[in-house]
N, C-alpha and C positions, 0 to 999 in steps of 0.2 A: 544764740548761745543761751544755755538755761541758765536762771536764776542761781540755781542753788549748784553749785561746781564742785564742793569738798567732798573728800568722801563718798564718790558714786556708788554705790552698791556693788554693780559689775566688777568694780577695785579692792575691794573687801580680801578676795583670795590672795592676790598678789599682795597686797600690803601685809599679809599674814605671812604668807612664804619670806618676802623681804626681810618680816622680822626677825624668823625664826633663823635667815640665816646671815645676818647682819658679817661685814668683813670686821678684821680685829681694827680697823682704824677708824670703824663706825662705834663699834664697843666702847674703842676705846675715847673717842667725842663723848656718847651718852653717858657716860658713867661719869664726866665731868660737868653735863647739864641737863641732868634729870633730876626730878624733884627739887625744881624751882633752886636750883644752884647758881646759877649764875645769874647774878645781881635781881634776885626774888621772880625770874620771866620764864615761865611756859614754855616748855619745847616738848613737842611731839614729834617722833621716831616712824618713818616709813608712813608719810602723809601723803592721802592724794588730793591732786589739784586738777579739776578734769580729768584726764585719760595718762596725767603724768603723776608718778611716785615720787616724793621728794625724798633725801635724808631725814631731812631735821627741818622742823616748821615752827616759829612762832607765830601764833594766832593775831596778837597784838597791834605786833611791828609787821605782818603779812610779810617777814623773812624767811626764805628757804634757804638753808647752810648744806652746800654740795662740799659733798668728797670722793676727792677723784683718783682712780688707782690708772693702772696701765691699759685700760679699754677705754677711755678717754680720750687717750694723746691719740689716738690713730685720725686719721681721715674722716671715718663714717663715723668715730665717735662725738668727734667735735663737728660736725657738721649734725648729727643727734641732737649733740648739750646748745647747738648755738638754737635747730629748733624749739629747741623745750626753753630755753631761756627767754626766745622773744613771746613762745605763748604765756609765761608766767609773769613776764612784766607786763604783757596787754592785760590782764585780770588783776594788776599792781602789786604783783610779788616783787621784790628785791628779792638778786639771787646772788649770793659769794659762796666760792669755789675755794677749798685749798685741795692741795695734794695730800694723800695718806700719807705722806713721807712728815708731813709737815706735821702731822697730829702727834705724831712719835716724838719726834726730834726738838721741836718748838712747843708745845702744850701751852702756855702760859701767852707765847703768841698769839697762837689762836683763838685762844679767849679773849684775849685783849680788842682784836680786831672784830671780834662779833660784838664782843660792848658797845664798839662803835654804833652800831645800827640800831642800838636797842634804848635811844632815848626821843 
């Protein structure tokens, strides 16, 4: 495994297109923890880790915050997310998952429950 795993060059595009077309329950996470908003900690938006994209990364706490729409719940999606989750814990990411439904409906929830990880 190479040293250096953030960031690959080859990931550059894809992290760019991700950006550009972030879902509204990604918008709508970042726009509540960007620019060091919640509790003064770093998140960066469309990170790679290896040859996987994350949502949202802190560099710090090496936490990945997934949000999960309806290509998830299928068969081939979760059997995907269970992939990309064991390579992100073998490199010592922690990864939480909520549903888009959650970021809408619950906000303060979800804040709440990423606090948890962020000391």
């Amino acid at each position: 495994m190479p040293e250096y795993i953030n960031t690959l060059p080859e990931m550059k595009p894809i992290r760019r297109k991700l950006r550009k077309q972030m879902t509204a329950a990604e918008v709508a996470l970042w726009v509540m923890i960007k620019n060091k908003q919640l509790v003064g900690e770093r998140f960066l938006r469309q990170f790679s880790i290896g040859h996987y994209v994350v949502d949202f990364y802190c560099h710090k706490y090496k936490l990945s915050v997934e949000l999960d729409g309806a290509g998830h719940f299928t068969e081939e999606g979760r059997k995907y997310n269970q992939k990309r989750t064991e390579y992100l814990n073998s490199v010592g990411v922690t990864v939480i998952r909520f549903e888009n439904l959650e970021v809408f409906n619950y906000p303060m929830q979800v804040l709440e429950e990423i606090k948890k990880y962020l000391k």
